[in-house]
Gaussian input, Z-matrix of N, CA and C with variables (Angstrom, degrees):
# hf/3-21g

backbone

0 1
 N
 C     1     B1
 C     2     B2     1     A1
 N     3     B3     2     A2     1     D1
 C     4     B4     3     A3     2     D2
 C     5     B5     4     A4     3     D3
 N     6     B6     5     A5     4     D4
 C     7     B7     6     A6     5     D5
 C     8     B8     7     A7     6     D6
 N     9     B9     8     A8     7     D7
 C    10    B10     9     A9     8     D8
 C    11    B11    10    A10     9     D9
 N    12    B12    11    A11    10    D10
 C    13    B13    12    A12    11    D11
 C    14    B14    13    A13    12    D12
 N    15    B15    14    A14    13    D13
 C    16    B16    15    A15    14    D14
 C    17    B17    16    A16    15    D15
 N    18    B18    17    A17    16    D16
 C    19    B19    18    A18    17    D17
 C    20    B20    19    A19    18    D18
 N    21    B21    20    A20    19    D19
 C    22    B22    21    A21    20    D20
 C    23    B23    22    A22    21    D21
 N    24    B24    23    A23    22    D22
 C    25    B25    24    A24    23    D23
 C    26    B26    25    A25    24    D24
 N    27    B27    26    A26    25    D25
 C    28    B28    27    A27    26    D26
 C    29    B29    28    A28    27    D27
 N    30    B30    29    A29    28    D28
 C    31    B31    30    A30    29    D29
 C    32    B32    31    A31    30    D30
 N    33    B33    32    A32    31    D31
 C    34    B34    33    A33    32    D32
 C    35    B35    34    A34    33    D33
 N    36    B36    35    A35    34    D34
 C    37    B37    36    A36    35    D35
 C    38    B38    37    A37    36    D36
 N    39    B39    38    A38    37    D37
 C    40    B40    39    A39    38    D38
 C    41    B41    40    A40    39    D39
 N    42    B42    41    A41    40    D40
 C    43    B43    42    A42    41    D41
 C    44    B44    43    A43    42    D42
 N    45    B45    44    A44    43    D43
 C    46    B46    45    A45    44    D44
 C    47    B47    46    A46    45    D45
 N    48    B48    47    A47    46    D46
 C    49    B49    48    A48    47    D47
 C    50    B50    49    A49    48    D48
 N    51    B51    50    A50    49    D49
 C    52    B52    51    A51    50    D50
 C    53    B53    52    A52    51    D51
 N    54    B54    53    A53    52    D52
 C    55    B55    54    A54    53    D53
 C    56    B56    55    A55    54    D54
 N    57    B57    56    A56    55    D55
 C    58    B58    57    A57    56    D56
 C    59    B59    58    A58    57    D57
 N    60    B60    59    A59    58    D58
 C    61    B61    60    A60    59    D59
 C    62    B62    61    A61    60    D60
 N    63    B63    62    A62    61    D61
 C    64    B64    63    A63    62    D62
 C    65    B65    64    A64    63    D63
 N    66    B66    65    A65    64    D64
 C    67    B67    66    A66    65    D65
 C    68    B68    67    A67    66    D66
 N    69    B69    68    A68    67    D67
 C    70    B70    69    A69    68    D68
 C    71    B71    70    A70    69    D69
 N    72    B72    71    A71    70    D70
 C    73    B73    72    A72    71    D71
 C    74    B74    73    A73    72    D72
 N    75    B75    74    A74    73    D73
 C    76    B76    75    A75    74    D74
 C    77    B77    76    A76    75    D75
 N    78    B78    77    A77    76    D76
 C    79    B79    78    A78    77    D77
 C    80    B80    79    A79    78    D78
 N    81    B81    80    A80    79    D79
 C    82    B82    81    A81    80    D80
 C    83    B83    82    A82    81    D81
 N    84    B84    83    A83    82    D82
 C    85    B85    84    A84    83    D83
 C    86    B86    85    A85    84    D84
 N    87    B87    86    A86    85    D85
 C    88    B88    87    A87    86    D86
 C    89    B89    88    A88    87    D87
 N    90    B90    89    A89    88    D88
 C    91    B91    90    A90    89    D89
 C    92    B92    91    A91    90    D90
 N    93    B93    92    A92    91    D91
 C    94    B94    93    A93    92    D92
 C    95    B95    94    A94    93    D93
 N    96    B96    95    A95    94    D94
 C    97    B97    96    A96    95    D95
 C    98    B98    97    A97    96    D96
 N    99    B99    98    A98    97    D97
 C   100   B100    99    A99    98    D98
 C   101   B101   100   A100    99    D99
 N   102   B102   101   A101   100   D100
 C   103   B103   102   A102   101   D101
 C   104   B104   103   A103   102   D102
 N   105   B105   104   A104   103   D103
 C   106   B106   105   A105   104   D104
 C   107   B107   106   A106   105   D105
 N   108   B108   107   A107   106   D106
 C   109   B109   108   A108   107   D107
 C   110   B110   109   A109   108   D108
 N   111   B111   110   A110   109   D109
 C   112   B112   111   A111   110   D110
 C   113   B113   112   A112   111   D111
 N   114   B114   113   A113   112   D112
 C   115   B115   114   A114   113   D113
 C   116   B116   115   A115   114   D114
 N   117   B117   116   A116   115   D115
 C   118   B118   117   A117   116   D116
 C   119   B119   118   A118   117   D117
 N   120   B120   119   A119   118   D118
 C   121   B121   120   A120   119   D119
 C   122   B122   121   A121   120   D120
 N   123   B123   122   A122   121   D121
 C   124   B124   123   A123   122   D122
 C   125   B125   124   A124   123   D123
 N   126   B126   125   A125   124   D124
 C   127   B127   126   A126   125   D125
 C   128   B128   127   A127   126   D126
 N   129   B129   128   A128   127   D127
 C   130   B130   129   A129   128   D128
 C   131   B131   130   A130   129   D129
 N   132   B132   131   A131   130   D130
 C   133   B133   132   A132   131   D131
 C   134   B134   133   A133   132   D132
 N   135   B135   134   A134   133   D133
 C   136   B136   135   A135   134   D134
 C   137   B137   136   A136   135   D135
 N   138   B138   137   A137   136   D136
 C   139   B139   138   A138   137   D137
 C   140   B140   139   A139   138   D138
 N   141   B141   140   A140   139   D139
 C   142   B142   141   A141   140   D140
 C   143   B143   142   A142   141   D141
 N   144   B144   143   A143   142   D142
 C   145   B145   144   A144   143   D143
 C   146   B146   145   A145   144   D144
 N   147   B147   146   A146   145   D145
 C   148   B148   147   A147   146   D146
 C   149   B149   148   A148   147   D147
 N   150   B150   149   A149   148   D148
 C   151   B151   150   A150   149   D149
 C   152   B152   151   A151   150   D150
 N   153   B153   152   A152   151   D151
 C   154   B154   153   A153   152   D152
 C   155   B155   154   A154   153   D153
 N   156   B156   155   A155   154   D154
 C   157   B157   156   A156   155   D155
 C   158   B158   157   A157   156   D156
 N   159   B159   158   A158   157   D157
 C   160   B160   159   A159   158   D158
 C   161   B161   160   A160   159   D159
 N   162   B162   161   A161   160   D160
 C   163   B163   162   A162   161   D161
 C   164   B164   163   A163   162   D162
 N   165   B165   164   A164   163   D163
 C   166   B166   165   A165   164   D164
 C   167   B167   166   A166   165   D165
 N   168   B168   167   A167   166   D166
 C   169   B169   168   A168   167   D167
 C   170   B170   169   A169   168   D168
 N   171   B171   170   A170   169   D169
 C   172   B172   171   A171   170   D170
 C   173   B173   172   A172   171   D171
 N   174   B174   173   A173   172   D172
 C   175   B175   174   A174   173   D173
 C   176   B176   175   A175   174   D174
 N   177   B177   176   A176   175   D175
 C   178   B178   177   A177   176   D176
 C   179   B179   178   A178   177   D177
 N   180   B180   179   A179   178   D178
 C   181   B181   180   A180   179   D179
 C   182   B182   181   A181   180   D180
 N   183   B183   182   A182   181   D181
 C   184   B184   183   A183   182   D182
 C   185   B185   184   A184   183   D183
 N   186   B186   185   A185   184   D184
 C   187   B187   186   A186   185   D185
 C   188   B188   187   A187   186   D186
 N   189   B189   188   A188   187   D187
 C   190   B190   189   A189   188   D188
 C   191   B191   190   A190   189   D189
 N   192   B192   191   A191   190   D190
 C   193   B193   192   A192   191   D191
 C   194   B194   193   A193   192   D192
 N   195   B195   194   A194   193   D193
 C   196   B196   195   A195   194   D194
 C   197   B197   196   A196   195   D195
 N   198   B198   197   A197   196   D196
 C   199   B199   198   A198   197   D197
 C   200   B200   199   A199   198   D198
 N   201   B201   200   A200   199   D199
 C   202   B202   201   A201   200   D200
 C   203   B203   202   A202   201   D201
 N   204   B204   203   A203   202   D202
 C   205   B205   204   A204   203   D203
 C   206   B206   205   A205   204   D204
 N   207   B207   206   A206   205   D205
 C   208   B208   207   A207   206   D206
 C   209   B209   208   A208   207   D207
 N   210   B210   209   A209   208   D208
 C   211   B211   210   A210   209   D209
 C   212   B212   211   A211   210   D210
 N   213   B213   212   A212   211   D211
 C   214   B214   213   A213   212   D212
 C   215   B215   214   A214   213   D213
 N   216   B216   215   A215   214   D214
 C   217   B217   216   A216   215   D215
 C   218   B218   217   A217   216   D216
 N   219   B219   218   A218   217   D217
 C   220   B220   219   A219   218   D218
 C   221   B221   220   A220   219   D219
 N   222   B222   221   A221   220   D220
 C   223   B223   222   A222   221   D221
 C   224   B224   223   A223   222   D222
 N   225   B225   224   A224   223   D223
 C   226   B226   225   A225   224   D224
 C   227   B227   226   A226   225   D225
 N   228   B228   227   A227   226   D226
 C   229   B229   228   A228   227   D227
 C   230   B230   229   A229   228   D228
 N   231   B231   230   A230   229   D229
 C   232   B232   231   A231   230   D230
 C   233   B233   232   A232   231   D231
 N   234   B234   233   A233   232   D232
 C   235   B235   234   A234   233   D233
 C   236   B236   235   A235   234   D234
 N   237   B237   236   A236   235   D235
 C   238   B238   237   A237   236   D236
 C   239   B239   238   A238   237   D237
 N   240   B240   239   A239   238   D238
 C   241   B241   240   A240   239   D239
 C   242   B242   241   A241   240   D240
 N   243   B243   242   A242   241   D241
 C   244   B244   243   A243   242   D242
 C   245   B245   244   A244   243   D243
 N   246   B246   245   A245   244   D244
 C   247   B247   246   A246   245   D245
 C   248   B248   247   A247   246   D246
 N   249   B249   248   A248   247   D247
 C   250   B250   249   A249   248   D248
 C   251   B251   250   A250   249   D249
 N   252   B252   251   A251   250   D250
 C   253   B253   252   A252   251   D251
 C   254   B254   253   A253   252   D252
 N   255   B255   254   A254   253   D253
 C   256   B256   255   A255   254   D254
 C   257   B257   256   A256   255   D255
 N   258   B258   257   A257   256   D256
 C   259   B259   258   A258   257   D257
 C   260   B260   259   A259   258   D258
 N   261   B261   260   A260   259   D259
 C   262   B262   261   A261   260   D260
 C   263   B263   262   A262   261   D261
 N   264   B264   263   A263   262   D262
 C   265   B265   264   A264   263   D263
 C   266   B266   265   A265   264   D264
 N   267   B267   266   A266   265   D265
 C   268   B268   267   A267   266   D266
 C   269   B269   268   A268   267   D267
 N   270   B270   269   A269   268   D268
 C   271   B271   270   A270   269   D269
 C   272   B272   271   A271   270   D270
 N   273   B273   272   A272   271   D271
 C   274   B274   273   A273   272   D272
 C   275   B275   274   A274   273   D273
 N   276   B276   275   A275   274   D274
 C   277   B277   276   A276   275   D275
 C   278   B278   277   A277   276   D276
 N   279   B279   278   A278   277   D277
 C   280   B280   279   A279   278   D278
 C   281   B281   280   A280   279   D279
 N   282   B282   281   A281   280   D280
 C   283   B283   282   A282   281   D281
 C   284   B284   283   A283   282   D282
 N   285   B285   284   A284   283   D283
 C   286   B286   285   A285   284   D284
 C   287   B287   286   A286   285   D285
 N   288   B288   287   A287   286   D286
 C   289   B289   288   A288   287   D287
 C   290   B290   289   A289   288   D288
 N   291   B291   290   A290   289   D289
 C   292   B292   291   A291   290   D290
 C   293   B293   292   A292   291   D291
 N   294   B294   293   A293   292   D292
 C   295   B295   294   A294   293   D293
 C   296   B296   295   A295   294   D294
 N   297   B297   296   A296   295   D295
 C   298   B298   297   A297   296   D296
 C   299   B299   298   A298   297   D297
 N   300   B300   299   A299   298   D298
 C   301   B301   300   A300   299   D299
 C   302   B302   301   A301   300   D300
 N   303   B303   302   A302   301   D301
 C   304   B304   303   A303   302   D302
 C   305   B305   304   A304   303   D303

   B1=1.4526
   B2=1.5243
   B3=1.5718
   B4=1.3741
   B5=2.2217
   B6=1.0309
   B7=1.2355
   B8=1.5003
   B9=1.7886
   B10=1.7356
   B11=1.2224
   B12=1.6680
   B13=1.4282
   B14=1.1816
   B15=1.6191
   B16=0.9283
   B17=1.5346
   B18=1.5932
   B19=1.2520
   B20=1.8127
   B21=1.0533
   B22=1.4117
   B23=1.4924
   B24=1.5931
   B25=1.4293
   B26=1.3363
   B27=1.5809
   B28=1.4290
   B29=1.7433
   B30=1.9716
   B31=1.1212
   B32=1.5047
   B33=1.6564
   B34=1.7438
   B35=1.2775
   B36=1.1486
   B37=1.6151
   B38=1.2703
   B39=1.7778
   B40=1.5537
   B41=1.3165
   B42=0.8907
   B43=1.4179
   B44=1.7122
   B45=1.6491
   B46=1.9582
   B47=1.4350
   B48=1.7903
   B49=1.1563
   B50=1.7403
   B51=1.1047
   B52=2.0509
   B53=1.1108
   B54=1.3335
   B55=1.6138
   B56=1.6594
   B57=0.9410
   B58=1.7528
   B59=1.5378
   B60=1.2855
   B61=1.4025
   B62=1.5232
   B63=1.2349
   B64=1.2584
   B65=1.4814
   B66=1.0404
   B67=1.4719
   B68=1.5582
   B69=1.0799
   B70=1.5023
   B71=1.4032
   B72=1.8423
   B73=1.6158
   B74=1.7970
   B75=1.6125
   B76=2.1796
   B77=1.9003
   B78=1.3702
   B79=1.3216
   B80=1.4492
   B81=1.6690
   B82=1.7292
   B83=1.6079
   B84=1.5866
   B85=1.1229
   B86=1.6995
   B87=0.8852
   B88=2.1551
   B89=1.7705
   B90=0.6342
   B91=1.2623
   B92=1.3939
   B93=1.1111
   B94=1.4811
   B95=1.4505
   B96=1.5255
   B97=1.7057
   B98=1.3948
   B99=1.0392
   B100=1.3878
   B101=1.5085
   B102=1.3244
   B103=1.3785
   B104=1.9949
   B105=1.1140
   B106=1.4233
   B107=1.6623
   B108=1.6181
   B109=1.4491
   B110=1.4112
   B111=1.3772
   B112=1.5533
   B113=1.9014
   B114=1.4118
   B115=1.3146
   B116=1.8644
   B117=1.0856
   B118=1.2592
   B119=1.2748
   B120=0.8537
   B121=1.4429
   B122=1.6271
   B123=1.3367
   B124=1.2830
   B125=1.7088
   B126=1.3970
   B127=1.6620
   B128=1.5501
   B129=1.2816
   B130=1.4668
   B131=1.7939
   B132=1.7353
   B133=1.5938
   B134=1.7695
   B135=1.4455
   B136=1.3780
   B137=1.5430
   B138=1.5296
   B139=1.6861
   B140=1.4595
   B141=1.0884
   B142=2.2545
   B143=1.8021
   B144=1.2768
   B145=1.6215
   B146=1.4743
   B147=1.7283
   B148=1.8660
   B149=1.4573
   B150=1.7149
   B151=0.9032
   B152=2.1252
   B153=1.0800
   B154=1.5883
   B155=1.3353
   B156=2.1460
   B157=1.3860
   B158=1.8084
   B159=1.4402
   B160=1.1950
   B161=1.4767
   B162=1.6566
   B163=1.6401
   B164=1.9735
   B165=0.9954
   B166=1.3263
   B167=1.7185
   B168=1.3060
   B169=1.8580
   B170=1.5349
   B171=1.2522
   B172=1.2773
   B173=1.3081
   B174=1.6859
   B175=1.4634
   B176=1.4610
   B177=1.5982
   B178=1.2302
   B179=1.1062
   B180=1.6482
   B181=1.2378
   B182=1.5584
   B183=1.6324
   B184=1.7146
   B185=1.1534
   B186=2.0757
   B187=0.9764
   B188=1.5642
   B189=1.7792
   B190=1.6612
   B191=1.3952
   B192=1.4362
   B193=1.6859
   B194=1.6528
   B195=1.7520
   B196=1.3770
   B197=1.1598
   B198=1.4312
   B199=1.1731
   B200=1.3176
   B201=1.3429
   B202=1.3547
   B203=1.7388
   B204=1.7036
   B205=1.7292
   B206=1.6380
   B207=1.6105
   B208=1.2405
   B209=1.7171
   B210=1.4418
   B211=1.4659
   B212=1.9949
   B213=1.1925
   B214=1.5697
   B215=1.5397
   B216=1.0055
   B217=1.8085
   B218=1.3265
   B219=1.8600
   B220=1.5111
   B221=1.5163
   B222=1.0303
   B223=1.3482
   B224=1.8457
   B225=1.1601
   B226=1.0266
   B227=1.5699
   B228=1.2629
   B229=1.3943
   B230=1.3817
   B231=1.1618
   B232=1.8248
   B233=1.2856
   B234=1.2967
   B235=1.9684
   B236=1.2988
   B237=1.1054
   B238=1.3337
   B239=1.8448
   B240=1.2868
   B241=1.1305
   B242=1.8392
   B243=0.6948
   B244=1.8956
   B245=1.5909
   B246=1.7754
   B247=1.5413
   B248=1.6014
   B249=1.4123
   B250=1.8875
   B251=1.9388
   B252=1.2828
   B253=1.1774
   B254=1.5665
   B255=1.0464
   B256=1.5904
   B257=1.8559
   B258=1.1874
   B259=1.9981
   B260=1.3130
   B261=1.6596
   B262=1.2804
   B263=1.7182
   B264=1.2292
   B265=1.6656
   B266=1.9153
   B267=1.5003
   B268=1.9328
   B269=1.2941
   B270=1.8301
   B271=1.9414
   B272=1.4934
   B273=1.3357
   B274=1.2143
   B275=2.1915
   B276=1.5263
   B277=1.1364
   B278=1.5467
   B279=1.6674
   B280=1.4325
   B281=1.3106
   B282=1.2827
   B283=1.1856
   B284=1.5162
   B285=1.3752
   B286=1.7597
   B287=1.7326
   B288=1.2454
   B289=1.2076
   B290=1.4491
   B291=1.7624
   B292=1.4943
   B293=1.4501
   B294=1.6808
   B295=1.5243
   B296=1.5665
   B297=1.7054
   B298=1.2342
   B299=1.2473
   B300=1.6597
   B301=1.6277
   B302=1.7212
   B303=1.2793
   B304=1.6923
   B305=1.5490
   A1=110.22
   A2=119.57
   A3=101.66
   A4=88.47
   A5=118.43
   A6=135.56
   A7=125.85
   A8=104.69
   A9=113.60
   A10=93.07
   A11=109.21
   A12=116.13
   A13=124.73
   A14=127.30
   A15=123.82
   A16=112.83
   A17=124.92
   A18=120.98
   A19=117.20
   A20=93.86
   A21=98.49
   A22=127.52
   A23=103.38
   A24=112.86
   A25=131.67
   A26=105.74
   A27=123.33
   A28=107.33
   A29=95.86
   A30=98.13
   A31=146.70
   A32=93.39
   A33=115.47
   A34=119.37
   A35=117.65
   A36=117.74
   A37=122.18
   A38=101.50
   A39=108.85
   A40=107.53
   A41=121.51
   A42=130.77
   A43=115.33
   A44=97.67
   A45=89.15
   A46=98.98
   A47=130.03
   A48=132.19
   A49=108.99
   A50=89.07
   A51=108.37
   A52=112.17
   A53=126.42
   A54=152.30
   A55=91.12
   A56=113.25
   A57=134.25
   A58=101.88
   A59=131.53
   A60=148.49
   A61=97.77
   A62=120.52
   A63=123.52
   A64=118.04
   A65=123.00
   A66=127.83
   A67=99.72
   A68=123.43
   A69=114.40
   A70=102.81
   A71=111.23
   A72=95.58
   A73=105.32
   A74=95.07
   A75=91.87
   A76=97.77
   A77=118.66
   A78=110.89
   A79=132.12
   A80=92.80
   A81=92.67
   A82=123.03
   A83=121.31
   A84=130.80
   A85=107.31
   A86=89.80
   A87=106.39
   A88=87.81
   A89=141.08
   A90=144.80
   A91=129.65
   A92=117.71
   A93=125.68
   A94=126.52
   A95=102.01
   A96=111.86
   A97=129.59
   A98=134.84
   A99=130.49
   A100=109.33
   A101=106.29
   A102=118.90
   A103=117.95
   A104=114.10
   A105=125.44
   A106=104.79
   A107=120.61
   A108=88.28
   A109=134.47
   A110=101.04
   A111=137.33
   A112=95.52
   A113=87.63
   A114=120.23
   A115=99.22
   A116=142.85
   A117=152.60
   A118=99.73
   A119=150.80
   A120=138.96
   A121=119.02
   A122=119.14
   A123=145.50
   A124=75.47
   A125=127.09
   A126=101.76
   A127=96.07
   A128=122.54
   A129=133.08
   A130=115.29
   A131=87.27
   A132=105.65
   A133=106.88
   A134=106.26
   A135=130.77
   A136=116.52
   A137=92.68
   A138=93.68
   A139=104.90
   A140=123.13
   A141=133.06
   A142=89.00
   A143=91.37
   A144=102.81
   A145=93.53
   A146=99.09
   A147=116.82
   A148=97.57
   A149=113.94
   A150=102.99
   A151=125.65
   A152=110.09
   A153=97.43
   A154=94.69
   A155=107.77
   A156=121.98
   A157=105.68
   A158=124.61
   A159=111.25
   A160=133.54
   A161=94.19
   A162=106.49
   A163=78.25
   A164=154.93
   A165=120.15
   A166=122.66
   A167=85.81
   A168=94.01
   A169=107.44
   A170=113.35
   A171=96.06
   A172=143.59
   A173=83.46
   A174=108.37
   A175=126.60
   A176=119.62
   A177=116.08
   A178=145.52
   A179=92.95
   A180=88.80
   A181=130.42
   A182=105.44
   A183=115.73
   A184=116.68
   A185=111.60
   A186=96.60
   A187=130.85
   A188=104.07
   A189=107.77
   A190=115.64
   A191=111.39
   A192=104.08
   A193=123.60
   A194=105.98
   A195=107.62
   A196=136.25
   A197=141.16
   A198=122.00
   A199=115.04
   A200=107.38
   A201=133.33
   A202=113.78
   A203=81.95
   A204=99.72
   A205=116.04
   A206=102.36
   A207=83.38
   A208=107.46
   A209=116.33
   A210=102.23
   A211=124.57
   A212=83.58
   A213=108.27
   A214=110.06
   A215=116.17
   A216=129.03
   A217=113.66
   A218=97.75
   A219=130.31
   A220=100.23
   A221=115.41
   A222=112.68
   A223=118.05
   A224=138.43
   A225=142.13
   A226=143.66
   A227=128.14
   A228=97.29
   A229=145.94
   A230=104.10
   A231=96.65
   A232=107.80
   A233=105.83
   A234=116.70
   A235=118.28
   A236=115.63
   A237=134.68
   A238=123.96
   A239=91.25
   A240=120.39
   A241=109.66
   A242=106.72
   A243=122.58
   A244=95.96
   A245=106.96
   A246=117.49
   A247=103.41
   A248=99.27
   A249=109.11
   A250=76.16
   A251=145.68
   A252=144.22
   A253=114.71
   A254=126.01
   A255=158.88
   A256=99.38
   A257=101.88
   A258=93.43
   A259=89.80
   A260=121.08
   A261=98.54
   A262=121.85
   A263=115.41
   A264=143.94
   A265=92.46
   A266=97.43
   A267=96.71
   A268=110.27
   A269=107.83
   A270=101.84
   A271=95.89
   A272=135.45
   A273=155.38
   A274=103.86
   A275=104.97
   A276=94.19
   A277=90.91
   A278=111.12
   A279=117.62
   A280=97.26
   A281=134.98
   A282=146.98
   A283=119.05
   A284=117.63
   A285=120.58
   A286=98.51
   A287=152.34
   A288=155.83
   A289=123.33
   A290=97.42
   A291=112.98
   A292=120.64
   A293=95.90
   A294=88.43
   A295=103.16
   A296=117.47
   A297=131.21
   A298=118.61
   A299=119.46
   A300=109.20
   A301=99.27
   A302=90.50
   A303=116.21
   A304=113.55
   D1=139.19
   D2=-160.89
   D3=-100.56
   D4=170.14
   D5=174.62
   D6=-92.12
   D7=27.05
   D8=-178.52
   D9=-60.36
   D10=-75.23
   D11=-162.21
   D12=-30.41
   D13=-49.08
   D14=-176.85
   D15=-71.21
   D16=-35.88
   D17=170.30
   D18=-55.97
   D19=-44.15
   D20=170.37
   D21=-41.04
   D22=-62.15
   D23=165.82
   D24=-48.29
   D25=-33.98
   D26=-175.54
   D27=-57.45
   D28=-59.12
   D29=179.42
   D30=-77.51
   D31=-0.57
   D32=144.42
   D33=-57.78
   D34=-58.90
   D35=-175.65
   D36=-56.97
   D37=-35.62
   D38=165.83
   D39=-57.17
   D40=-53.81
   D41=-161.56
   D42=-57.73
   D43=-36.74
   D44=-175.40
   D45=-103.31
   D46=3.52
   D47=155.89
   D48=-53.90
   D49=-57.79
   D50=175.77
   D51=-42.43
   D52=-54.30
   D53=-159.70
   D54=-72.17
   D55=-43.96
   D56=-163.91
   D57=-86.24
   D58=-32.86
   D59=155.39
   D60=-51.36
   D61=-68.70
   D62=-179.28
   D63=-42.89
   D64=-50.91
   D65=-163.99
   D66=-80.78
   D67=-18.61
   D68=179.30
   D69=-77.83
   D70=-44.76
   D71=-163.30
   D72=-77.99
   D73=-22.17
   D74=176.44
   D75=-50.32
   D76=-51.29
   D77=-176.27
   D78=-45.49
   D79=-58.15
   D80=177.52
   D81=-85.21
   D82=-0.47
   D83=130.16
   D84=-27.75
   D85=-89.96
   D86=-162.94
   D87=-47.99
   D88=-86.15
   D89=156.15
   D90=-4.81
   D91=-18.73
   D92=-178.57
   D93=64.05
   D94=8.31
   D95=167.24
   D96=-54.93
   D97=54.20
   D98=-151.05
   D99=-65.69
   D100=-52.90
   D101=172.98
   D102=-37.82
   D103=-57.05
   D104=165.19
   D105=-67.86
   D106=-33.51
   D107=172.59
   D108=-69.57
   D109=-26.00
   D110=-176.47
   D111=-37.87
   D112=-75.60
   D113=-161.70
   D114=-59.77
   D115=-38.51
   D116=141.78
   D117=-38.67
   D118=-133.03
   D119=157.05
   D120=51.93
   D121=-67.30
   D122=-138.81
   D123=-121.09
   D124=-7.43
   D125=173.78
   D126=-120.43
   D127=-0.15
   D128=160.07
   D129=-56.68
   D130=-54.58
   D131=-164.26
   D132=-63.73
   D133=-37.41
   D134=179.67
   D135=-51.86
   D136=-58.08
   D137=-159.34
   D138=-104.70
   D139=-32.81
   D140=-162.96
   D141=-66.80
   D142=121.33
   D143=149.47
   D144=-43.65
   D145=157.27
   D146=178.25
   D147=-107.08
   D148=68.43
   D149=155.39
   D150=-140.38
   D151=-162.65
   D152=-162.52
   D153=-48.90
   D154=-69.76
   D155=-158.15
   D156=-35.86
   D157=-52.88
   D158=-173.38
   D159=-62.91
   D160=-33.03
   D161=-168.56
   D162=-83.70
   D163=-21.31
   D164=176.12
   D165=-78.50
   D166=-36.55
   D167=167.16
   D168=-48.91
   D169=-76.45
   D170=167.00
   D171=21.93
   D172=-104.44
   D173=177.72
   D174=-72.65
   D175=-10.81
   D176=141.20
   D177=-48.94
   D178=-44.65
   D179=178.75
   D180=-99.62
   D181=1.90
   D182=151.45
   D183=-45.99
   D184=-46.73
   D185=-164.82
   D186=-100.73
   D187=2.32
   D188=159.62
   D189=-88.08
   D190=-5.73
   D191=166.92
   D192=-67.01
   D193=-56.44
   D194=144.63
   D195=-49.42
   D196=-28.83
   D197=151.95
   D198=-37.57
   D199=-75.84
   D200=-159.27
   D201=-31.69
   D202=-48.55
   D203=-179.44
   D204=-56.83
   D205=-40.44
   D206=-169.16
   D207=-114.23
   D208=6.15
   D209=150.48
   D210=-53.31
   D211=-40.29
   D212=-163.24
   D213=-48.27
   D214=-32.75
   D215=-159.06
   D216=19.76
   D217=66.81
   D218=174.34
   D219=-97.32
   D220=118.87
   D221=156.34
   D222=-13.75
   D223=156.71
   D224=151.31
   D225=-63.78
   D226=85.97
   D227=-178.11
   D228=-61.84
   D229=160.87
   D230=-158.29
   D231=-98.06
   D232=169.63
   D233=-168.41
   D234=-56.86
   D235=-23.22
   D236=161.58
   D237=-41.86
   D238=-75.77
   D239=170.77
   D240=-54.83
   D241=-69.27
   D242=-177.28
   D243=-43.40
   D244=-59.97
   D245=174.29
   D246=-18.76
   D247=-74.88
   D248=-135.87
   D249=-81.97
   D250=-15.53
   D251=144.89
   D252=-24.34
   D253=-71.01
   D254=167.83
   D255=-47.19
   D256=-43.50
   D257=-166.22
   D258=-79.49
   D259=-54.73
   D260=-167.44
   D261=-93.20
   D262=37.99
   D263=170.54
   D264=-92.47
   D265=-55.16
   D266=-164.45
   D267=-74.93
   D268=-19.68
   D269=170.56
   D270=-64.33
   D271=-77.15
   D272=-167.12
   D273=-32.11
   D274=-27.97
   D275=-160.00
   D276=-92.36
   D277=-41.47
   D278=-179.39
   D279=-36.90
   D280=-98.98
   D281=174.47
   D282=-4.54
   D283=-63.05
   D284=-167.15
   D285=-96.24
   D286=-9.88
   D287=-171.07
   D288=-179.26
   D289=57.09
   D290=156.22
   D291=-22.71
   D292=135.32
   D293=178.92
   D294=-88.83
   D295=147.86
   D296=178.57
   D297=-58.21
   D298=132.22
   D299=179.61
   D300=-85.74
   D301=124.58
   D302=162.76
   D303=-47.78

């Protein structure tokens, strides 16, 4: 039995983990969280294969989160919130797209 499928799956999960990366930093973008975007960012750089498909998910989806945020004229969520957003994004990432030992 060959082991696509399961790679396959893996690299779905990476993938809407990523997507899900994205939407936190589009938020604290719109939001002015820099600190949480940073750190979103810096768990992008960490964990995403270096390749197109990921870095575009991404940035899609930074950039319909920010939309979203600031069509919406939703209140903002706070650093707080975005934070524990971000911790449980880096369990999820540990897990589906280990970062590579150097």
């Amino acid at each position: 039995m060959s082991s696509a499928p399961t790679f396959a799956a893996d690299a779905e999960a990476g993938l809407l983990a990523i997507r899900a990366l994205g939407g936190v930093n589009g938020q604290a973008l719109a939001c002015a969280e820099t600190s949480v975007a940073a750190r979103a960012k810096q768990l992008m750089l960490a964990h995403a294969p270096k390749t197109q498909r990921f870095g575009a998910a991404y940035e899609e989806a930074t950039q319909e989160a920010f939309s979203a945020q600031t069509r919406s004229g939703k209140p903002c969520a706070d650093a707080t919130e975005l934070t524990a957003r971000l911790n449980q994004l880096a369990l999820q990432l540990s897990e589906t797209l280990p970062v590579a030992a150097k």
